[in-house]
Structure formats: C-alpha cells, structure tokens
MDTraj code that builds the backbone (N, CA, C; nanometers):
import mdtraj as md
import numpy as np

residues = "UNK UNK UNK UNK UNK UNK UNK UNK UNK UNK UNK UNK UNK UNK UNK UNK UNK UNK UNK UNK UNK UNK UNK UNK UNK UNK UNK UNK UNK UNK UNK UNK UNK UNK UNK UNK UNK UNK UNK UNK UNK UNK UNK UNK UNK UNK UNK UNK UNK UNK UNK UNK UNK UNK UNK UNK UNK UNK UNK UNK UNK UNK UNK UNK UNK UNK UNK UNK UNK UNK UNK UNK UNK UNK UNK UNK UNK UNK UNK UNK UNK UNK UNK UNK UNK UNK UNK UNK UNK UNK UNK UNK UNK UNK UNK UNK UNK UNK UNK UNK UNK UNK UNK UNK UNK UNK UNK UNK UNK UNK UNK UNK UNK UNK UNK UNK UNK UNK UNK UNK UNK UNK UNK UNK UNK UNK UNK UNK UNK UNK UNK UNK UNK UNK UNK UNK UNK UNK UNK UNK UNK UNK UNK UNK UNK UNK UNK UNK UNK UNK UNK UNK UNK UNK UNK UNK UNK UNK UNK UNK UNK UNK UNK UNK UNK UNK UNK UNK UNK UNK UNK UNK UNK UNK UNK UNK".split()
xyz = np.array([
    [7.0131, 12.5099, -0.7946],
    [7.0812, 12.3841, -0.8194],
    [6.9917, 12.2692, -0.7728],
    [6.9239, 12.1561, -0.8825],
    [6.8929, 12.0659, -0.8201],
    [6.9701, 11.9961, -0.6991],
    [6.8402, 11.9039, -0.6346],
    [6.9058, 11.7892, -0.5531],
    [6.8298, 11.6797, -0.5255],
    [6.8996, 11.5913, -0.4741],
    [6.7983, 11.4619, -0.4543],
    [6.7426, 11.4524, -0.3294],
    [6.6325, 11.4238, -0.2974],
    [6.5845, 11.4334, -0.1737],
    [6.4740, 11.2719, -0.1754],
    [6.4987, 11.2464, -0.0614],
    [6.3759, 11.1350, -0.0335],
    [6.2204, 11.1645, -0.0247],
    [6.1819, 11.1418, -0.1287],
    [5.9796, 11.1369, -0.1086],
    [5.9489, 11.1731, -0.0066],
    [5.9040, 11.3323, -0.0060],
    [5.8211, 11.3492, 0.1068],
    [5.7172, 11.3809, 0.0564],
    [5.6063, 11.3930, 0.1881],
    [5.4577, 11.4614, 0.1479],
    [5.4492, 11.5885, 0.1428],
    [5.5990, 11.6676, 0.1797],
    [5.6075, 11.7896, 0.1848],
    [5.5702, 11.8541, 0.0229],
    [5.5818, 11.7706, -0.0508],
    [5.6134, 11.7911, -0.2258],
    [5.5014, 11.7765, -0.2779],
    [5.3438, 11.7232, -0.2151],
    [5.2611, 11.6715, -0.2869],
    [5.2358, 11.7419, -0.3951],
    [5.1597, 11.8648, -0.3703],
    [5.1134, 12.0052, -0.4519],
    [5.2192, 12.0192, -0.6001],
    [5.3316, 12.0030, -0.5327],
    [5.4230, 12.0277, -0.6296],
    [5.4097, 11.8894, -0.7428],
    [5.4346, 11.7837, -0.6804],
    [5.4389, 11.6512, -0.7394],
    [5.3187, 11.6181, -0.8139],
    [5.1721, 11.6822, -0.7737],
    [5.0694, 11.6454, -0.8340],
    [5.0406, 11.7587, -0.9824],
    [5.1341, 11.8580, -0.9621],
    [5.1131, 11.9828, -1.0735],
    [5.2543, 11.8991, -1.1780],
    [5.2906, 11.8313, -1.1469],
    [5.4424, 11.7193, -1.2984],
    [5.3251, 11.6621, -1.2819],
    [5.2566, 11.5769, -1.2263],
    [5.1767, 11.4727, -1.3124],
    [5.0849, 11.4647, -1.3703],
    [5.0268, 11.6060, -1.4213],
    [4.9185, 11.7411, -1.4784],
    [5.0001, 11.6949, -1.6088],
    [5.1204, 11.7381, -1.5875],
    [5.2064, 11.7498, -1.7139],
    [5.2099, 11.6251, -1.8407],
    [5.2089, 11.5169, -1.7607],
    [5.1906, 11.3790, -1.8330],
    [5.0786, 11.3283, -1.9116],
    [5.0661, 11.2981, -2.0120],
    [4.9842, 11.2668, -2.0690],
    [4.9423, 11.1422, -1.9893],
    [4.7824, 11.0763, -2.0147],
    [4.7247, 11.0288, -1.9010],
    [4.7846, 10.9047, -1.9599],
    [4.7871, 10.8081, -1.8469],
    [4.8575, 10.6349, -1.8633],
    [5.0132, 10.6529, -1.9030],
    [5.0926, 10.7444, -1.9379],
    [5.2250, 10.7628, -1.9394],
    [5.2850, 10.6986, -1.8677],
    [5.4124, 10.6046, -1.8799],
    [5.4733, 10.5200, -1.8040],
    [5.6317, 10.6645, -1.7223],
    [5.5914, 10.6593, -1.5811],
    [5.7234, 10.7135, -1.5357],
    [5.8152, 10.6766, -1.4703],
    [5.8581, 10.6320, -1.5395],
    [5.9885, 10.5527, -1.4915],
    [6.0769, 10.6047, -1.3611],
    [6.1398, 10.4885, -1.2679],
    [6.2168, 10.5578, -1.1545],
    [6.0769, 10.5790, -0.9888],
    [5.9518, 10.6492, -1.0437],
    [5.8841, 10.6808, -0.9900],
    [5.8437, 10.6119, -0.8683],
    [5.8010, 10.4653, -0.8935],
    [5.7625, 10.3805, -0.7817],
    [5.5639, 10.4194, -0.7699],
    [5.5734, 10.4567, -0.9159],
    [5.3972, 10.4881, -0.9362],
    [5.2616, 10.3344, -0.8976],
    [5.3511, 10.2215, -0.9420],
    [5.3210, 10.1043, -0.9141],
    [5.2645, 10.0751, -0.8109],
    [5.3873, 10.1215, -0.6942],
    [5.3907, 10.1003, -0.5653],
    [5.2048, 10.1443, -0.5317],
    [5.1815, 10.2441, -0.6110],
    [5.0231, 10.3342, -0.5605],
    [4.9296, 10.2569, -0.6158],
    [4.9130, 10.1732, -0.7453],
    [4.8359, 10.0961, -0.7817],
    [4.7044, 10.1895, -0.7993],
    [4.5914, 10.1507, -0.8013],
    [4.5222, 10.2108, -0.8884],
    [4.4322, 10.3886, -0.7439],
    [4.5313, 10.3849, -0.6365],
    [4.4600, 10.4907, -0.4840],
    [4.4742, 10.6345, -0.5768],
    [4.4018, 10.6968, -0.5834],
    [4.3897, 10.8379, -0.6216],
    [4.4516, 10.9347, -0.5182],
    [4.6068, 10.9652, -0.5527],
    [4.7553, 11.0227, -0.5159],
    [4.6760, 11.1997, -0.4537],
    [4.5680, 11.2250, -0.5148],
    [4.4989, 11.3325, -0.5468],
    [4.4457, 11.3561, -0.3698],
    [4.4183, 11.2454, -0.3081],
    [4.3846, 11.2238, -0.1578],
    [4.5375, 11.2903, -0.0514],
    [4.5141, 11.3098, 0.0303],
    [4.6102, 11.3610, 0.1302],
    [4.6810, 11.2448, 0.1693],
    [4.6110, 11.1666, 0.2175],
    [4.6070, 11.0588, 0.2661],
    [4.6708, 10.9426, 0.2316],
    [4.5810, 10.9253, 0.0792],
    [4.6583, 10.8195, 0.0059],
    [4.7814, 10.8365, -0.0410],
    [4.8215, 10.9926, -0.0482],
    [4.9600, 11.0584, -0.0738],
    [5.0608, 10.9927, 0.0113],
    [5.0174, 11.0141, 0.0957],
    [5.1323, 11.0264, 0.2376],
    [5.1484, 10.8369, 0.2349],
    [5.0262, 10.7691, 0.2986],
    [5.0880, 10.5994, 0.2394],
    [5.1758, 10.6022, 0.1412],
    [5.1336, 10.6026, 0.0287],
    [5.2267, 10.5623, -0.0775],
    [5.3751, 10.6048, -0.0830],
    [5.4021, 10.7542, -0.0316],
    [5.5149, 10.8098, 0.0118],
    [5.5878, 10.6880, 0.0997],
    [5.5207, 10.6751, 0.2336],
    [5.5894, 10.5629, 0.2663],
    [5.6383, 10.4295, 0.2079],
    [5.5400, 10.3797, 0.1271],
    [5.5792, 10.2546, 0.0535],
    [5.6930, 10.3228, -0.0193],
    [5.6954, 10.4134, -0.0771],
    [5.8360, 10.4437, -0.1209],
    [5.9671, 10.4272, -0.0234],
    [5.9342, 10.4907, 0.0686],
    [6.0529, 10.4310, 0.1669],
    [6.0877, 10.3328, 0.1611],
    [5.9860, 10.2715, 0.2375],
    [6.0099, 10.0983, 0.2957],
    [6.0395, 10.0227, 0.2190],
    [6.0276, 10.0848, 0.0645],
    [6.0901, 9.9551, -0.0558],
    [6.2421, 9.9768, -0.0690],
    [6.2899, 10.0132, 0.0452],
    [6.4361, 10.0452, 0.0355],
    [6.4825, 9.9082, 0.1928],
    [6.4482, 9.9133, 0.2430],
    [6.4168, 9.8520, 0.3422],
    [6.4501, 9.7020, 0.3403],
    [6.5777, 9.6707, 0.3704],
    [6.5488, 9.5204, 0.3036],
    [6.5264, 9.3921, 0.4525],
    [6.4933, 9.4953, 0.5021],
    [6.4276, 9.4016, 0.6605],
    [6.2578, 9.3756, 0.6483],
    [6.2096, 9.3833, 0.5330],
    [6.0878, 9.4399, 0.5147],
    [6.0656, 9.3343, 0.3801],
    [5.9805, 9.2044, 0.3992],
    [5.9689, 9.1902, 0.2252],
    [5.9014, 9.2237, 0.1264],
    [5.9842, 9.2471, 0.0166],
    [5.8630, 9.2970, -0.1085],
    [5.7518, 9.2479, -0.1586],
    [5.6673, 9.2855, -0.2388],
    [5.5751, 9.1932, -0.2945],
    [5.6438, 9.1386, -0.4067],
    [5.5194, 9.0200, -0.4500],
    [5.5668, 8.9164, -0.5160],
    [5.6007, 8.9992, -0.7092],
    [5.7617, 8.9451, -0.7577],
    [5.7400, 9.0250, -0.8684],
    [5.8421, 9.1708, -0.8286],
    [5.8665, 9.2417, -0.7132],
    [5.9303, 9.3402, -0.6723],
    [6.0199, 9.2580, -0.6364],
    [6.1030, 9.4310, -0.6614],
    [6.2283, 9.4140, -0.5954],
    [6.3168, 9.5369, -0.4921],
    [6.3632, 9.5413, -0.3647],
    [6.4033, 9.6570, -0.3047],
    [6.4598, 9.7632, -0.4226],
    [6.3961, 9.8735, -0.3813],
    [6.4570, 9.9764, -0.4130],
    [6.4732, 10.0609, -0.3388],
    [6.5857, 10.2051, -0.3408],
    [6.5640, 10.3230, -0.3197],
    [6.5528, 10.4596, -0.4348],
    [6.4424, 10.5329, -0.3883],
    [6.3715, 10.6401, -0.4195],
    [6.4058, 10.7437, -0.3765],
    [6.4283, 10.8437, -0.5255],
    [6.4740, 10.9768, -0.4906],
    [6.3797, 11.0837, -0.5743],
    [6.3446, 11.2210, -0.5150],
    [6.3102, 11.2828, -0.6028],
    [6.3997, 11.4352, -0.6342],
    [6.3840, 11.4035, -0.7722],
    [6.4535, 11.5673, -0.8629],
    [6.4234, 11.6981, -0.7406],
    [6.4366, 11.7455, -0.7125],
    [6.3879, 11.8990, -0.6623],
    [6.4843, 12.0142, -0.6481],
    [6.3976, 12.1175, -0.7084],
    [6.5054, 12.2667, -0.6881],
    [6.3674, 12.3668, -0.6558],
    [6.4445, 12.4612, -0.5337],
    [6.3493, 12.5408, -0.4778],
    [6.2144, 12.5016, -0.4358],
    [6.2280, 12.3891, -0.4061],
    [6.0643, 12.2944, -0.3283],
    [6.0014, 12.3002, -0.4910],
    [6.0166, 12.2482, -0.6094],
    [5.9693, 12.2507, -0.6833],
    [6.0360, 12.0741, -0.7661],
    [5.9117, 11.9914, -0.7488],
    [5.9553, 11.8286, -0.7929],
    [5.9763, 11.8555, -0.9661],
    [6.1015, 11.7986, -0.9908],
    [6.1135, 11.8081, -1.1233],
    [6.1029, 11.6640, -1.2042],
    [6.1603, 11.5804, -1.1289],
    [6.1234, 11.4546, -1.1344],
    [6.2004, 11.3075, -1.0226],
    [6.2628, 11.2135, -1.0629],
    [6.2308, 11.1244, -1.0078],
    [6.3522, 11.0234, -1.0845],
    [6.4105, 10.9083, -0.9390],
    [6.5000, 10.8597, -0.9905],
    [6.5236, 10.7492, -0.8877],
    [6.5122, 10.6063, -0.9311],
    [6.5540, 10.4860, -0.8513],
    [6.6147, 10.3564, -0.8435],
    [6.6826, 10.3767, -0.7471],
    [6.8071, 10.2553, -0.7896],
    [6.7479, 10.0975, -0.7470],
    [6.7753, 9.9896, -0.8237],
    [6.6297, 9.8872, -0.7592],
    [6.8380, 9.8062, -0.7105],
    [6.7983, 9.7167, -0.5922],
    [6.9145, 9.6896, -0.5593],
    [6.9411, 9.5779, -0.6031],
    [6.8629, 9.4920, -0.6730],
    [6.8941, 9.4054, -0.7830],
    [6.7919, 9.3415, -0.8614],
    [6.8517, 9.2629, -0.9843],
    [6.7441, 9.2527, -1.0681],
    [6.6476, 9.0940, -1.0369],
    [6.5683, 9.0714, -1.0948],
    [6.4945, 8.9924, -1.0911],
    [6.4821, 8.9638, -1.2990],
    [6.3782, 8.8405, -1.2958],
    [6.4038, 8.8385, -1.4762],
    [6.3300, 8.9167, -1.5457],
    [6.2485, 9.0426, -1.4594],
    [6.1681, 9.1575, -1.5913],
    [6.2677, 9.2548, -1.6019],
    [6.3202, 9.2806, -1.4715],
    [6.4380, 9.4279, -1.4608],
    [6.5435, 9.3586, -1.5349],
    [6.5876, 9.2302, -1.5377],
    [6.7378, 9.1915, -1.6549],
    [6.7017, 9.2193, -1.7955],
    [6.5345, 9.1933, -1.8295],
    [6.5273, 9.1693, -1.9460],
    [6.4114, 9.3677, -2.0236],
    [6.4133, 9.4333, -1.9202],
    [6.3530, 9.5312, -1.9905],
    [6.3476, 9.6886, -1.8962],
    [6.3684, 9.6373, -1.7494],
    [6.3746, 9.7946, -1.6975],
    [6.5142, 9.8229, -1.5905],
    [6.6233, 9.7216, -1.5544],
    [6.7372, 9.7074, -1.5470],
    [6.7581, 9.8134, -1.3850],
    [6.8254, 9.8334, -1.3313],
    [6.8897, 9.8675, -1.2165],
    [6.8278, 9.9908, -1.2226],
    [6.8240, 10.1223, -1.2506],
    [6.7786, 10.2445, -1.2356],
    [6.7364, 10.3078, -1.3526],
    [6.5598, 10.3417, -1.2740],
    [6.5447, 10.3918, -1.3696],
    [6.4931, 10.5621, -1.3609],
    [6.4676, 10.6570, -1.4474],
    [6.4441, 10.7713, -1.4094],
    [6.3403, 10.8522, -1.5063],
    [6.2505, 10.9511, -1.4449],
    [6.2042, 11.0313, -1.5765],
    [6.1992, 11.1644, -1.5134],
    [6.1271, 11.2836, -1.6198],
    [6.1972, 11.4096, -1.5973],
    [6.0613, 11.4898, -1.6078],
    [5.9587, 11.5454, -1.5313],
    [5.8835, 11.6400, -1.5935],
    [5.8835, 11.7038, -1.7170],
    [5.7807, 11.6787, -1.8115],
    [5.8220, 11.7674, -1.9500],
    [5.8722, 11.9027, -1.9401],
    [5.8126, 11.9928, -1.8467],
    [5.8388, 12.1241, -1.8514],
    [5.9896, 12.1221, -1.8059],
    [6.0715, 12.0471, -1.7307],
    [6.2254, 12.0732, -1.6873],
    [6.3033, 12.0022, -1.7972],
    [6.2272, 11.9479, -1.8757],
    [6.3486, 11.8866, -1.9840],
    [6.4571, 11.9502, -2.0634],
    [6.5345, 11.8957, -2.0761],
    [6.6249, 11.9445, -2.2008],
    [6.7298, 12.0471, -2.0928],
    [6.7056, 12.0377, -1.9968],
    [6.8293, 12.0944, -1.8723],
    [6.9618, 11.9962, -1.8128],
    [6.9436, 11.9177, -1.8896],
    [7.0825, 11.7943, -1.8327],
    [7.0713, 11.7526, -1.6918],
    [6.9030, 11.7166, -1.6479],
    [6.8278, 11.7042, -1.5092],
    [6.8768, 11.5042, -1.4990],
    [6.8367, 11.4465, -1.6042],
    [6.8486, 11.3247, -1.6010],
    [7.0231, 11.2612, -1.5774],
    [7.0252, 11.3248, -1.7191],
    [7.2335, 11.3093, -1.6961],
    [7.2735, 11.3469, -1.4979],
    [7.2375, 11.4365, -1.4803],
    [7.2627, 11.4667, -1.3703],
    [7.2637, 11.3425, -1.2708],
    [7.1347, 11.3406, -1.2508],
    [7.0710, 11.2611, -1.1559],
    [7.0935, 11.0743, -1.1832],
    [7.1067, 11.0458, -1.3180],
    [7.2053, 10.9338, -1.3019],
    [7.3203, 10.8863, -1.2452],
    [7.4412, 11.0044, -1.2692],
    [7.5258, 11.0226, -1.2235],
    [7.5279, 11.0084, -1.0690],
    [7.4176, 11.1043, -1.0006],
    [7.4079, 11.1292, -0.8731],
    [7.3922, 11.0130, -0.7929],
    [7.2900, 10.9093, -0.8720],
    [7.3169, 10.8042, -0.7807],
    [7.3687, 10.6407, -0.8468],
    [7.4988, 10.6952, -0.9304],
    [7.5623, 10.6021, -0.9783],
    [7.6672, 10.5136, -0.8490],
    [7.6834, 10.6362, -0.7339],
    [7.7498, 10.5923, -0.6268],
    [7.6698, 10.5466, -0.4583],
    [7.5374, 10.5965, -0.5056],
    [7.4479, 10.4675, -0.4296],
    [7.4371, 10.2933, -0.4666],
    [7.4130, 10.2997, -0.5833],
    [7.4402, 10.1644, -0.6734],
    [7.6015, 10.1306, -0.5996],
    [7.7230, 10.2232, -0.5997],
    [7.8557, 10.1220, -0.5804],
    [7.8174, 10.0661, -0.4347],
    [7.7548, 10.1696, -0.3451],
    [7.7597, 10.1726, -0.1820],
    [7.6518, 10.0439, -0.1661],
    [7.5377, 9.9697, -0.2490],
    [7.4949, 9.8817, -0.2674],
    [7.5814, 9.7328, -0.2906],
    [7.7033, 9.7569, -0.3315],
    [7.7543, 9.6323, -0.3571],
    [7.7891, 9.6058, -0.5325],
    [7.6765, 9.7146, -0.5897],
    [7.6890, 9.6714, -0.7494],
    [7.8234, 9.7321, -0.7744],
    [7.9000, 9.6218, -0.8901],
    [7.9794, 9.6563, -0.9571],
    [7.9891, 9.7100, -1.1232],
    [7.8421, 9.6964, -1.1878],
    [7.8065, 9.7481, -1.2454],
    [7.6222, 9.7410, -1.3012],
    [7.6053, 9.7934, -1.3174],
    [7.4060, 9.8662, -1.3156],
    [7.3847, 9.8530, -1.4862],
    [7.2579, 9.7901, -1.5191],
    [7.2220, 9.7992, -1.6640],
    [7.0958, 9.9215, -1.6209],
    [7.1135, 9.9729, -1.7188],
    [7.0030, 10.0567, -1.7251],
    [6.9586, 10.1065, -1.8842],
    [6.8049, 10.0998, -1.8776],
    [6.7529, 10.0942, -2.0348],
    [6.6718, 10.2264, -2.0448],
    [6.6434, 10.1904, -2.2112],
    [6.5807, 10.2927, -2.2231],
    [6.4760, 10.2651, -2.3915],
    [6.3723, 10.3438, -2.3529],
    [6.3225, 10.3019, -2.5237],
    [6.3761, 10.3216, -2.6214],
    [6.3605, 10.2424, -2.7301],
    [6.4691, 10.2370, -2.8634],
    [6.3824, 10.3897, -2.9438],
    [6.3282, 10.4594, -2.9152],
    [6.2457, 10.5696, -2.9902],
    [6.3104, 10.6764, -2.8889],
    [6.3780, 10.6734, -2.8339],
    [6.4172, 10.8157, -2.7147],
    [6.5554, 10.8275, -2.7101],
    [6.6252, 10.9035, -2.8361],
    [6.7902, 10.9398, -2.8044],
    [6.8121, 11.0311, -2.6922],
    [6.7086, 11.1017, -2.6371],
    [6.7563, 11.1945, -2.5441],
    [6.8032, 11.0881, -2.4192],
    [6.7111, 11.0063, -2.3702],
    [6.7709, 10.9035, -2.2339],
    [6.8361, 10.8092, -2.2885],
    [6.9320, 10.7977, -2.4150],
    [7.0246, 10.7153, -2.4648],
    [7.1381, 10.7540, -2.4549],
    [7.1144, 10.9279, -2.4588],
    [7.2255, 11.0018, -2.4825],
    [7.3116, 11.0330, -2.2969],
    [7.1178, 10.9869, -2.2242],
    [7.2027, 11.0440, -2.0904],
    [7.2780, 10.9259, -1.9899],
    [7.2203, 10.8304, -2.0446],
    [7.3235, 10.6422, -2.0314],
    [7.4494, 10.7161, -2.1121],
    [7.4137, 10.7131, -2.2351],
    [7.6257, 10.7395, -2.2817],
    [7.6877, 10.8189, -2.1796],
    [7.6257, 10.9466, -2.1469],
    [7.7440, 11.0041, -2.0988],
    [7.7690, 11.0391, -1.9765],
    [7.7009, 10.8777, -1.8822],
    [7.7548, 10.8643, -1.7816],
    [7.7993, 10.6880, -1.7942],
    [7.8496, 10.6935, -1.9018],
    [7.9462, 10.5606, -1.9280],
    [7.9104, 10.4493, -1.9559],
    [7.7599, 10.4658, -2.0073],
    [7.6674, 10.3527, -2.0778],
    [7.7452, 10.2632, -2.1596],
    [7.7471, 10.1320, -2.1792],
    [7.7925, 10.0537, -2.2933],
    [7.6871, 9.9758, -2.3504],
    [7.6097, 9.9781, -2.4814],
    [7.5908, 9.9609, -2.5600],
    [7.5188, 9.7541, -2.5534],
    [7.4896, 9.6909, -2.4784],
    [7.4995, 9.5295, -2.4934],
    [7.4285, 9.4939, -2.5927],
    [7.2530, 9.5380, -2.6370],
    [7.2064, 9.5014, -2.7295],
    [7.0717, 9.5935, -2.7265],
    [7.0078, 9.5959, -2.8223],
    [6.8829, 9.6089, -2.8759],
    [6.7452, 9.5179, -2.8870],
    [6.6545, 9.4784, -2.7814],
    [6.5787, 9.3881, -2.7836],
    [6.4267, 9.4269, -2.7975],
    [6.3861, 9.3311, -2.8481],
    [6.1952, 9.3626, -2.8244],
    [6.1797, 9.2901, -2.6810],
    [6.0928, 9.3825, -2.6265],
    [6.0401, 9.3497, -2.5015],
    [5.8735, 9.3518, -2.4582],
    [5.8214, 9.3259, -2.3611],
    [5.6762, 9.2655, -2.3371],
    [5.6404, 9.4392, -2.3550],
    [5.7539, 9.5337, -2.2650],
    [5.6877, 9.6694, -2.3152],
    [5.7709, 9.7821, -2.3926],
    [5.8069, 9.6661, -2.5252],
    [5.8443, 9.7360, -2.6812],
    [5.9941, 9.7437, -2.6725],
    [6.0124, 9.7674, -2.7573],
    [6.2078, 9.7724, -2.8014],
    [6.3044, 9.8585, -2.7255],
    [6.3578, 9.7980, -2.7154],
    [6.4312, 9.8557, -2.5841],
    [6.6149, 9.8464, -2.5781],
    [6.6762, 9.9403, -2.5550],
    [6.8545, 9.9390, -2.5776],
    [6.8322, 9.9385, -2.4227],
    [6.9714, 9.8370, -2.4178],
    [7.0204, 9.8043, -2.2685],
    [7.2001, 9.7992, -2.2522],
    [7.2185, 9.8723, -2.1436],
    [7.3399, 9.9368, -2.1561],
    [7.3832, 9.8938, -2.0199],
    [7.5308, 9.8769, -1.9895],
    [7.5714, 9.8752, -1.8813],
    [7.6275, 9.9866, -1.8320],
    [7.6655, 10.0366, -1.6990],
    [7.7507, 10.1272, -1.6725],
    [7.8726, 10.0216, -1.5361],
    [7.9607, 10.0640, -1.5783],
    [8.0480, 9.9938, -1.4821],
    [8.0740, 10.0729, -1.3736],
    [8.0540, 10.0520, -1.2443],
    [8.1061, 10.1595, -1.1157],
    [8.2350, 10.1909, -1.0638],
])
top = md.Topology()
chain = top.add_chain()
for i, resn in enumerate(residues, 1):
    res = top.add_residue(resn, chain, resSeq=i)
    for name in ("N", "CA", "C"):
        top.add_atom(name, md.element.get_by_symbol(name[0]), res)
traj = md.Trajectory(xyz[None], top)
C-alpha cells in the first residue's frame, strides 16, 4: 500500500532510478525539482541540501525566494521504493493562479496507470483544508486525460481552458 512520506535522503537510490525513467528536460510536477536548479541530484551531497530545501519550503518562518511560494512536499512510496511525488503550495501567487494552481503531482512512468495520482490527490486534499484553503485549483495539460481524469474524480470542476506561457492548460477547482 502506498504512502506519503516527507523527502528523505533515505530514498535517493530509489528517487534517482524514477528520474532514469524521464525523458531528459521533462517537467515533474509536485516535485520541487526547481528548488535544485541546475546541482547534479546525482552528488550525495547535493541530494541531501536540496532534500532540505524541500522541507524548509514548508516553513513559513523562513522566506521564499523571489517568484516562490511556501509549500509542502510529499513523496509517493511503497516498500522504500519512490513512485512519485506530490505538493500542496499554500497559496497562489499570479503564475500558480494562471497555470500551475495549488497542487501539483507526477507519477513515475513505470507505476502509472495504478490510481497512484487519484490517490495521492485525495491524500492531501485534507492538508490543503488544515492550511486554511477552502478550495485548491489544480491543473493539468490540455493533451493529458489521464491527470484530468484524476482532478474529476476527486471533485475537480471544470473553470476553463487557457493558453499559458507553458501551453494549454484546463484548470479546475476542487472545493474542501
């Protein structure tokens, strides 16, 4: 049975064999890949920092950089094995209103098509309430019914269809 667990370095090995999986420059959403900027994850070292910046962007005693916004970071895992990745940002700013919205998530190719995402939306649809939100937009590319399908059926509504700086994009609310 998956679960969500907070970024550790305990996962690297595991975490660096999903990102084998990705085709190279792939955007992964949820991840907090940003946060690493261009440090080669491949280092022990640079692993374990960036792990932390994952933390501390939860942290709201702590300020973000310019352009960010607090989040918290979770990762997919079953049997010490990272499947993927999922994060609730605790509010928006005008790129997250207009193209990557309150939480976002992606799924290792090899675990797909297991109802990992549906899941894990769900899972932290009630971190988002314990945040204060009363309801979370969350998007997805207009070319991907599978993460359209996993917004519907955790109570996605539908607001619009837009072009965005990174391509067309459905944006949905979920109410908490």
């Amino acid at each position: 049975m998956p679960e969500l667990t907070t970024p550790t370095v305990r996962l690297r090995n595991s975490w660096l064999a999903a990102r084998e999986e990705w085709p190279v420059g792939a955007h992964q959403d949820g991840t907090g890949l940003r946060l690493a900027g261009e440090t080669d994850l491949t280092d022990p070292g640079a692993f374990s920092v960036w792990v932390e910046r994952l933390k501390r962007q939860a942290d709201t005693s702590v300020a973000v950089g310019e352009g960010r916004v607090h989040a918290t970071h979770w990762w997919i895992v079953e049997g010490g094995t990272y499947l993927g990745a999922v994060d609730v940002r605790h509010y928006l700013n005008a790129l997250l209103l207009d193209l990557g919205g309150h939480i976002g998530y992606s799924i290792r190719p090899s675990a797909r098509g297991r109802g990992l995402a549906t899941w894990a939306l769900g899972a932290v649809l009630p971190e988002a309430r314990a945040l204060g939100l009363d309801r979370v937009l969350v998007t997805c590319d207009e070319d991907n019914p599978a993460s359209a399908r996993t917004i519907e059926r955790n109570g996605g509504v539908l607001e619009d269809v837009r072009s965005t700086a990174a391509g067309v994009k459905r944006r949905y609310w979920i109410t908490l």
